[in-house]
C-alpha positions as CSV (number, residue, x, y, z in Angstrom):
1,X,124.3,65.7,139.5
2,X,124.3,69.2,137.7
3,X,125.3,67.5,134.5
4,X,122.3,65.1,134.5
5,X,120.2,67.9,135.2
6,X,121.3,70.1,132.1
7,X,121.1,66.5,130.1
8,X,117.3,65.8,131.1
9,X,116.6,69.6,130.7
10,X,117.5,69.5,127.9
11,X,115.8,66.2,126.5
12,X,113.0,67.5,127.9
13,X,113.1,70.7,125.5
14,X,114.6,68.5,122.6
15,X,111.3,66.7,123.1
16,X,109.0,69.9,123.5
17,X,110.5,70.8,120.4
18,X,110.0,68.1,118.2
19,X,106.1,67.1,120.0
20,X,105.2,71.0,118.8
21,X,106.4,70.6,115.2
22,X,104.6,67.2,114.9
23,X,101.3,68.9,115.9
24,X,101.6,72.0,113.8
25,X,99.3,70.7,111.5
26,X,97.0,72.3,108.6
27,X,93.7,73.3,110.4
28,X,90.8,72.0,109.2
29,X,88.6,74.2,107.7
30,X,85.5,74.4,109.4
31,X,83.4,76.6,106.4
32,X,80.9,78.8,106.0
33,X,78.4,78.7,109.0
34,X,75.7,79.5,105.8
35,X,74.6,78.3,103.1
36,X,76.3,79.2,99.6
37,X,74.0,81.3,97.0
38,X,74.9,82.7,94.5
39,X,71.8,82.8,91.4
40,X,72.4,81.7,87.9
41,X,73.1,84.9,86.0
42,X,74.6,83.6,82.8
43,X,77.3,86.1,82.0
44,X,78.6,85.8,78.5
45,X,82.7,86.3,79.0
46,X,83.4,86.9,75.8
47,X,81.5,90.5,75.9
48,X,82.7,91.0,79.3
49,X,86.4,91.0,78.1
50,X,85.3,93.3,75.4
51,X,84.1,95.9,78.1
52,X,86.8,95.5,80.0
53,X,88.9,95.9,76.6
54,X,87.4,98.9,75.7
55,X,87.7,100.6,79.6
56,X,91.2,99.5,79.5
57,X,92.0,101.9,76.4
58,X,90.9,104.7,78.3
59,X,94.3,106.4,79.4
60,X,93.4,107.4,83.1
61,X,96.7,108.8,83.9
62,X,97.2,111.9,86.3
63,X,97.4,114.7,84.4
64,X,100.5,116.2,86.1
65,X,102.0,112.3,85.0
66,X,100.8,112.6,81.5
67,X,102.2,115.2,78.3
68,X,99.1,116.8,76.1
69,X,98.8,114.1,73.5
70,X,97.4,113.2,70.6
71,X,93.8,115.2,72.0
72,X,94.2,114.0,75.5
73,X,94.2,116.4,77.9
74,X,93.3,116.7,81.9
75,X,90.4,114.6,82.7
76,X,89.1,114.0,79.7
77,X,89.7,110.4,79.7
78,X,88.5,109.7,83.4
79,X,85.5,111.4,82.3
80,X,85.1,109.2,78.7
81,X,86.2,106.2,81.0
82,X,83.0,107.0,83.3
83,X,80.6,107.8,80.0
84,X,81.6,104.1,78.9
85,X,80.2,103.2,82.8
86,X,77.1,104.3,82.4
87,X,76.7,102.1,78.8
88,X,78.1,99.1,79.9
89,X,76.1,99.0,83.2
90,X,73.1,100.8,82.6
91,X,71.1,98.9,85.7
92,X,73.9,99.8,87.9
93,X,73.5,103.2,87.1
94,X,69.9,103.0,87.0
95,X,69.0,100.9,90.2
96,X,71.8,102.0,92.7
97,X,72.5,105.2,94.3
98,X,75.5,107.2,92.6
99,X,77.2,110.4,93.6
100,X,80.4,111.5,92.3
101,X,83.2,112.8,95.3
102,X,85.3,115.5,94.3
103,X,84.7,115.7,90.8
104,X,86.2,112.6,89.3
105,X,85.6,109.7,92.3
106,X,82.9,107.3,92.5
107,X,80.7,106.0,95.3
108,X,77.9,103.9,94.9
109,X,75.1,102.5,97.2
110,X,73.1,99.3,96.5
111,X,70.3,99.4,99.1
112,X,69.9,95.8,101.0
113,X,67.4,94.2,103.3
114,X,69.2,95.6,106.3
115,X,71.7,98.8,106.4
116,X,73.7,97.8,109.3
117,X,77.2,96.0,108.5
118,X,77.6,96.9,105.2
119,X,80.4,95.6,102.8
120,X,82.2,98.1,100.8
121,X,84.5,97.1,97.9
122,X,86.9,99.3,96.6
123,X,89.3,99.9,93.1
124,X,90.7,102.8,91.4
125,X,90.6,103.6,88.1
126,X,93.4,105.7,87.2
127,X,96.6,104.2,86.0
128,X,100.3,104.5,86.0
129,X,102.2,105.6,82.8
130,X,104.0,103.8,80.1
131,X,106.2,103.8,77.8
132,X,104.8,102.1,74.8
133,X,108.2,101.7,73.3
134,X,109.0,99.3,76.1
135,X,105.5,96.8,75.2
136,X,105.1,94.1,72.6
137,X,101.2,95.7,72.9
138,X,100.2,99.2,73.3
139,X,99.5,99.7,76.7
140,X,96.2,101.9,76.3
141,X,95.2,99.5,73.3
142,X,93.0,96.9,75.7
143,X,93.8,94.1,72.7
144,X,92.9,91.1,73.0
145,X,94.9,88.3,71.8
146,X,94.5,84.5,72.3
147,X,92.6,84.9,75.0
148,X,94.9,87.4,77.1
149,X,93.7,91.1,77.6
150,X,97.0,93.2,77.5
151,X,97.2,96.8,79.0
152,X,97.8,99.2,81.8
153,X,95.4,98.5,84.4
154,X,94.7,95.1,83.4
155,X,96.0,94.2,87.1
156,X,95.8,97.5,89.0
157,X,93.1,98.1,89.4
158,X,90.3,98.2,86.8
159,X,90.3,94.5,86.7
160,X,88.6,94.5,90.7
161,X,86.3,97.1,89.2
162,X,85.3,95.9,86.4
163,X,84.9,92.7,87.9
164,X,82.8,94.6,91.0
165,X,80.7,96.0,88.4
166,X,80.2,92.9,86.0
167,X,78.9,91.5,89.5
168,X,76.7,94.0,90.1
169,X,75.1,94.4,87.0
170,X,74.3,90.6,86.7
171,X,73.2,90.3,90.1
172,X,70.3,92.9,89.3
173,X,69.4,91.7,86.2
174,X,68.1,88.7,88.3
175,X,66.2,90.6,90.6
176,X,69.1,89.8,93.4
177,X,69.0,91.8,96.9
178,X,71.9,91.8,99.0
179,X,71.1,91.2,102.5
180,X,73.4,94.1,103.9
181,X,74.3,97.9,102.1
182,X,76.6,97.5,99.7
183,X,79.2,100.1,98.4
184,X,81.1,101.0,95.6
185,X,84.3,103.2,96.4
186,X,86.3,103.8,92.9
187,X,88.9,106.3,93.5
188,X,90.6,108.4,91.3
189,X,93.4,109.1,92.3
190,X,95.4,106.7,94.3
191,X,98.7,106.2,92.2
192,X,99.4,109.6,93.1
193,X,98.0,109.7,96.5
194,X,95.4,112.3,96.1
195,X,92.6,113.6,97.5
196,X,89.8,111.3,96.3
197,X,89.5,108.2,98.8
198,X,90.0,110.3,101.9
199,X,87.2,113.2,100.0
200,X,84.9,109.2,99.9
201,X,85.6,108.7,103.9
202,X,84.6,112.0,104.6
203,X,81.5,111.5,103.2
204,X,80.8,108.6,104.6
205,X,81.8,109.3,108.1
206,X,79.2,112.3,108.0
207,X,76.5,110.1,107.4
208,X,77.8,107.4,110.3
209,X,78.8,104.9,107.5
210,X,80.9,101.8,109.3
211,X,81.1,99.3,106.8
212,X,81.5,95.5,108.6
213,X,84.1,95.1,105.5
214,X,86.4,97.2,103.9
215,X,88.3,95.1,100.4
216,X,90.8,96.9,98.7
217,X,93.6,95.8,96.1
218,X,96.6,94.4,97.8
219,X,97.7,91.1,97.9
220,X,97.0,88.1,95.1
221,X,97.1,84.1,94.9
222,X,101.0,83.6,94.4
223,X,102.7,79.9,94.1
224,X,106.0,79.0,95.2
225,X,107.0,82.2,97.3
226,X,107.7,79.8,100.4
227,X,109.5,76.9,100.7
228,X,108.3,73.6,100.8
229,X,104.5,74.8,100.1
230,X,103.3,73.5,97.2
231,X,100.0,74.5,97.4
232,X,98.9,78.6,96.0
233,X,98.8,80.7,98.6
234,X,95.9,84.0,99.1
235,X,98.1,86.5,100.7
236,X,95.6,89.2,102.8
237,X,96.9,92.2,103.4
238,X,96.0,92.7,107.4
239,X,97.8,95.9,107.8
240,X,99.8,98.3,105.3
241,X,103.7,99.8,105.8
242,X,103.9,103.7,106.7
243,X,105.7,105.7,104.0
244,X,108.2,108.8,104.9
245,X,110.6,110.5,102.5
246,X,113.2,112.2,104.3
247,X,115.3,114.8,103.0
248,X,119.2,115.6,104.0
249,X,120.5,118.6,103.0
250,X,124.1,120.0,103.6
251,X,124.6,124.0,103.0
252,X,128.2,125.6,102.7
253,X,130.0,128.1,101.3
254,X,130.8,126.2,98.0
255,X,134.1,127.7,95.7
256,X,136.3,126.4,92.7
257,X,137.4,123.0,92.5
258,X,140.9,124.3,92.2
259,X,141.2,125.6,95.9
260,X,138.9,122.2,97.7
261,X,138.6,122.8,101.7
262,X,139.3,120.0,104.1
263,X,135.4,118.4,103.6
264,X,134.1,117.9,100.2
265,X,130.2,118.2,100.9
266,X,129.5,115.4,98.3
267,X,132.0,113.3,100.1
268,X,130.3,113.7,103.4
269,X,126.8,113.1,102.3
270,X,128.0,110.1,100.6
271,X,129.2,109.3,104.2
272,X,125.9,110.0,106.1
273,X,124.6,107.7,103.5
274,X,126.9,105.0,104.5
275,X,126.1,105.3,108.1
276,X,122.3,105.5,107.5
277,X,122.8,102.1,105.8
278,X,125.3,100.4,108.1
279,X,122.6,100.7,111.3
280,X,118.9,99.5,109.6
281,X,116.1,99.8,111.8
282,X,115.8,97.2,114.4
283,X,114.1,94.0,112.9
284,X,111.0,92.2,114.3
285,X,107.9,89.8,114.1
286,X,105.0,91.6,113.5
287,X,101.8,89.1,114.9
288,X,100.6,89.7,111.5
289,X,104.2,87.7,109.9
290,X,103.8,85.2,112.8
291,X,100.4,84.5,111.9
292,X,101.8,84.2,108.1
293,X,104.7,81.6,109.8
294,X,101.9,79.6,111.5
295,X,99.8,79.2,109.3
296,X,102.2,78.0,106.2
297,X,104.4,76.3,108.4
298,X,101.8,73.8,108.9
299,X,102.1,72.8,105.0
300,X,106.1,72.8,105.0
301,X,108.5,69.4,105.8
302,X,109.1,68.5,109.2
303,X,112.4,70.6,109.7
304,X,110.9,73.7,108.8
305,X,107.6,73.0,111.2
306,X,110.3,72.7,113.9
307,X,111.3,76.2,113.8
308,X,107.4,78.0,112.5
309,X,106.1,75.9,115.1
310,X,108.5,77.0,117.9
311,X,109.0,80.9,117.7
312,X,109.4,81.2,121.4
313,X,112.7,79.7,120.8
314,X,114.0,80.3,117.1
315,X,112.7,83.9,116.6
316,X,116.3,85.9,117.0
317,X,117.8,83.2,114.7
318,X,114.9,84.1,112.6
319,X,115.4,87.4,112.3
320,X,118.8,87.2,111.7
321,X,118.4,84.6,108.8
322,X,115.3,85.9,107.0
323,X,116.7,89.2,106.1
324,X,119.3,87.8,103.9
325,X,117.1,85.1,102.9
326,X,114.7,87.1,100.7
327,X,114.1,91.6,100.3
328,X,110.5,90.5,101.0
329,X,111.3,89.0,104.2
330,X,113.7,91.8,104.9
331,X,111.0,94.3,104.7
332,X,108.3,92.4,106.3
333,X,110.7,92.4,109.7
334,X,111.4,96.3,109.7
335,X,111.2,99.6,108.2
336,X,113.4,100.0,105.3
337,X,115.4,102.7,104.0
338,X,116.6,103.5,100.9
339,X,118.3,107.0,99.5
340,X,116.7,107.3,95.6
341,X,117.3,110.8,94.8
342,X,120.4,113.7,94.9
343,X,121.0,116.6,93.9
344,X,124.5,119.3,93.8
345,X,126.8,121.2,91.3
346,X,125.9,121.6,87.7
347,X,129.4,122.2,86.8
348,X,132.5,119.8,87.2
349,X,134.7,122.2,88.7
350,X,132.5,124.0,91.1
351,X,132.2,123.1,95.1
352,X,128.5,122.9,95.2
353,X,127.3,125.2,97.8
354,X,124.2,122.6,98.4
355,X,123.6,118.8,98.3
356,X,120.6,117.1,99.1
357,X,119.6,113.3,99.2
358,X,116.1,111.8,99.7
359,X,115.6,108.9,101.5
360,X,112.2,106.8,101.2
361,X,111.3,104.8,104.0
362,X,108.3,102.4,104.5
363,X,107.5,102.3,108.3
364,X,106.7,99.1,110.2
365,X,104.3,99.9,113.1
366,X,106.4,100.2,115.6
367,X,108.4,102.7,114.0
368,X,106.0,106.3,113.9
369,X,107.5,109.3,111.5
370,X,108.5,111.1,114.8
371,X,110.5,107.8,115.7
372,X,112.2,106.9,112.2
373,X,113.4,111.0,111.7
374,X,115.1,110.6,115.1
375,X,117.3,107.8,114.1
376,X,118.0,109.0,110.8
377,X,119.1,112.3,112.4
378,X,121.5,110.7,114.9
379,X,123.6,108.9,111.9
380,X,123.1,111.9,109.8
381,X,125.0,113.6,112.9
382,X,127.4,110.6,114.0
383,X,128.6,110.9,110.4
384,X,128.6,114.8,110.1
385,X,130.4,115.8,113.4
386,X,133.6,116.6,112.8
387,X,132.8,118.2,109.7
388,X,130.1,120.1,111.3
389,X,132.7,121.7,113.5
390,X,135.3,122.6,111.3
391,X,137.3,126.0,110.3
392,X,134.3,126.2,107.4
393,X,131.7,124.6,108.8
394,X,128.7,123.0,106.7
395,X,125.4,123.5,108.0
396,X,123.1,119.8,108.4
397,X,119.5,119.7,108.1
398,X,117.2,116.7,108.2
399,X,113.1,116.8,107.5
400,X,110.4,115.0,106.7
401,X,109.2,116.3,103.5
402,X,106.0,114.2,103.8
403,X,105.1,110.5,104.7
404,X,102.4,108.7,107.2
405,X,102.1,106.1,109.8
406,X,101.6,102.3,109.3
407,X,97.6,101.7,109.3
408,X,96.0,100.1,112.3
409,X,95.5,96.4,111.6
410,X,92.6,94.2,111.1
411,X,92.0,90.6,113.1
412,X,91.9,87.1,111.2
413,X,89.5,86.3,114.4
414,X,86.9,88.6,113.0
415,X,83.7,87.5,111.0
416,X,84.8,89.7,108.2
417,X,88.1,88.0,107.3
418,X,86.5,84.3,108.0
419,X,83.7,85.5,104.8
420,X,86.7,86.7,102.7
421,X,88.9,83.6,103.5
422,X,85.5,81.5,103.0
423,X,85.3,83.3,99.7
424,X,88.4,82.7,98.5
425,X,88.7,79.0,99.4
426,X,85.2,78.5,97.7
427,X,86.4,80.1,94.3
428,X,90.1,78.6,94.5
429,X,89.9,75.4,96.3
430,X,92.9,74.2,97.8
431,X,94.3,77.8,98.7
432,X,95.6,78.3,101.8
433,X,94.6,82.4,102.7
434,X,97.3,83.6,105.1
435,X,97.7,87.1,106.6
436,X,100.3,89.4,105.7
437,X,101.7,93.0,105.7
438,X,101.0,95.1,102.5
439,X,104.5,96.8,101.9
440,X,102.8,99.5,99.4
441,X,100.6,102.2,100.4
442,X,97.4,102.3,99.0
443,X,93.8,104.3,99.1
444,X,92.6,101.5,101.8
445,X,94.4,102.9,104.6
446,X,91.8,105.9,104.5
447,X,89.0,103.7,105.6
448,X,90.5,102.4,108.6
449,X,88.9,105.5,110.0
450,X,85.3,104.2,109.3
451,X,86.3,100.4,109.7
452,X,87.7,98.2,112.1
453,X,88.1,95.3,109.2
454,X,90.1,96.8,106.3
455,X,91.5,93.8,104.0
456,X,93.5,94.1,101.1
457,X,93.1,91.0,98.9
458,X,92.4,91.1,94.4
459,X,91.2,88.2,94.1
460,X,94.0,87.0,91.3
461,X,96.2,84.1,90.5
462,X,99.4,85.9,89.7
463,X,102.8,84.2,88.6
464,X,105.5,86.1,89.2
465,X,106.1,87.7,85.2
466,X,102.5,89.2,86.1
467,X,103.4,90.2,89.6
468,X,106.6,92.1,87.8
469,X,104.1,93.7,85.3
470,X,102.0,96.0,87.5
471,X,103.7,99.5,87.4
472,X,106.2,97.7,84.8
473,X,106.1,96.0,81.2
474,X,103.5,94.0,79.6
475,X,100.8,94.2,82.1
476,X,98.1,91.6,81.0
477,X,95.3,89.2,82.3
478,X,94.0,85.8,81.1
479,X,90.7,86.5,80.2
480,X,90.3,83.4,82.1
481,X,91.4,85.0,85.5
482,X,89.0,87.6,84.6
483,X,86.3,85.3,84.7
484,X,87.4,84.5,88.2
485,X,87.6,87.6,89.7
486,X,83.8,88.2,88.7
487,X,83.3,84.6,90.4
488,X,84.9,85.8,93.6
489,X,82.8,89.2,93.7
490,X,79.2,86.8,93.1
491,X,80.8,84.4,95.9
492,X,81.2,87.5,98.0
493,X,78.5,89.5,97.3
494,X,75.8,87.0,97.7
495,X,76.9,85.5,101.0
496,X,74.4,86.3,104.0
């Protein structure tokens, strides 16, 4: 009897199982509840890539990451790059309301029909630095060859704002009027996480500003990152990853190589390394990665729908499996650690008397600063014990040298993400948009204070040699894909 019990049990689930994953479906897509429009404004792409050219060869790099050079110095080439603004979109600068936040950052307000729920795009227009030795173009050049614009911020960002812009500027040379507020927010300074988009919330909080929609850089339309789905994918960003460097630092008494003590103090950090990396942070499914599961498990074969469609049952296989399937994965599932800087002696036969290490760690939600220093502490000590103890004892210390949470997240239920997912599917048809977890900081996590629907989405078809080239090699941009981001902002721009 208790065998044909277990048997029909576990029929019964076998068939649970298998009914699920045959109704895990693609959803239909119900559409905008409005109309589409978006006026006939002409724009001639050939001159828009030559704007966009010419703002690309404007070397916006932080000062503090760029030498005095060949006449550039400071801030003079954010300020030339906002001079070539005002030329290139003079009835932007003419019709809408501009102030300039802390010196170098932009905010803009293009007054609608109504003020409440406003939409407020954002960019940033400084750059990275590179290494022209390293490029088949120079990077600050902006050339133009065959119909691909090659350069350092072709994809991060001043492609979003130049496409914001191009929008803009068309939009009112037709005599167009949004129906809601819209802003501008162009930082300055977000590759080195300054001062400029929290300076832009600040203002905006004074004056009670609560944009309906935040849309920040972040994730792109990718093909072929999940198995089985052939169609391109829009990855949102719902949510962003804290960031946290830690620093370890062991202090002794140091001495001549020739007379070593029981504990070498390079060996034993190397150790605390070891047992940092041997115990990761616990893994998990954010909703936000479940979502993500639903939603493209629908468009995978059969076998795979059994498991996305049945996460009650296969999530701890899951998280066991998809760490060593993919790094992506693996970092979508927990906060990662990684040690990426140490220091000690300066001569081969000197005991240092000091070694440090510097861990970077990008924090899932459920893991706060206060949280993630705790564990890295305990294996710092677990490791260090013994040593700790000793006749010559080495003196431990672990900090936080500076870092911040993961950003609240925004819901796909919301009216917001159903315009930008209308949006997108109007522009790229046949694009599934998914949610997911941005693993980079960015200046968007600022606004979560003013906003309860932060995305991060540009609105890009990237293969992966492009993905590979933002903050690397060879940056570039069809002009063609161009020409679709400025699509996407008219799409966006001009929906009720």
């Amino acid at each position: 009897m208790t065998l044909s019990i277990i048997a029909g049990l576990f029929i019964l689930w076998f068939a649970v199982i298998l009914l699920r994953a045959v109704l895990l479906k693609p959803a239909e897509n119900a559409g905008c509840s409005m109309p589409d429009f978006v006026p006939e404004t002409n724009i001639d792409m050939d001159e828009a890539a030559k704007r966009f050219s010419e703002l690309i060869g404007c070397c916006t790099v932080a000062p503090e990451n760029m030498p005095v050079k060949d006449g550039i110095n400071g801030y003079s080439e954010f300020e030339r790059f906002r001079e070539l603004l005002k030329v290139f979109y003079p009835l932007t600068h003419k019709k809408l309301e501009f102030e300039l936040i802390g010196d170098h950052s932009l905010l803009y307000r293009w007054n609608g029909r109504n003020s409440d729920k406003p939409l407020l795009l954002m960019a940033h227009y400084d750059v990275v630095p590179a290494d022209e030795s390293q490029w088949s173009r120079p990077p600050f050049s902006g050339k133009i060859d065959q119909g691909i614009i090659w350069g350092r911020g072709t994809l991060d960002t001043k492609v979003t704002l130049c496409g914001i812009l191009e929008t803009v500027e068309a939009l009112l040379n037709v005599d167009f009027k949004p129906d809601h507020d819209i802003y501008l927010a162009f930082g300055h300074d977000e590759e080195t996480m300054g001062s400029g988009a929290p300076a832009i919330v600040e203002t905006l909080k004074s004056r009670g500003i609560r944009p309906e929609l935040v849309l920040d850089e972040g994730g792109a339309i990718v093909n072929g990152i999940f198995p089985g789905v052939k169609k391109p994918i829009a990855v949102v960003g719902m949510a962003e990853k804290g960031v946290a460097d830690i620093e370890i630092v062991l202090e002794g008494s140091g001495g001549h190589s020739s007379t070593p003590g029981r504990i070498n103090p390079i060996g034993l950090i190397s150790k605390i390394i070891l047992q940092v990396e041997k115990n990761p942070f616990r893994a998990h499914l954010p909703l936000e990665v479940e979502e993500m599961f639903s939603i493209l498990g629908r468009h995978m074969p059969f076998t795979f729908r059994v498991v996305f469609a049945n996460l009650w049952c296969f999530k701890p296989l899951l998280l066991k499996l998809l760490p060593i399937i993919s790094r992506e994965f693996n970092a979508l599932c927990r906060t990662t650690c990684v040690f990426t800087m140490a220091e000690a002696g300066s001569a081969s036969n000197v005991i240092p008397e000091k070694v440090r290490v510097v861990a970077n760690l990008r924090l899932a939600a459920i893991d706060p600063i206060d949280k993630a220093l705790g564990q890295i502490n305990k294996h710092a000590g677990i490791a260090s014990a013994k040593a700790l103890k000793g006749s010559d004892p080495l003196k431990l210390n672990v900090r936080i040298i500076h870092g911040h949470n993961a950003s609240p997240s925004s819901s796909t239920s919301s009216s917001a993400f159903r315009k930008l997912a209308d949006t997108v599917e109007k522009v790229f048809t046949g694009t599934i948009v998914t949610p997911y977890i941005m693993l980079g900081a960015s200046d968007s996590r600022h606004y979560c204070l003013i906003s309860d629907n932060v995305l991060r989405f540009s609105p890009i078809q990237m293969s992966r040699e492009e993905l590979r080239s933002i903050h690397g090699v060879d940056e570039r941009i069809p002009v063609e894909k161009f020409k679709q981001v400025i699509d996407f902002y008219l799409n966006l721009v001009t929906r009720p």
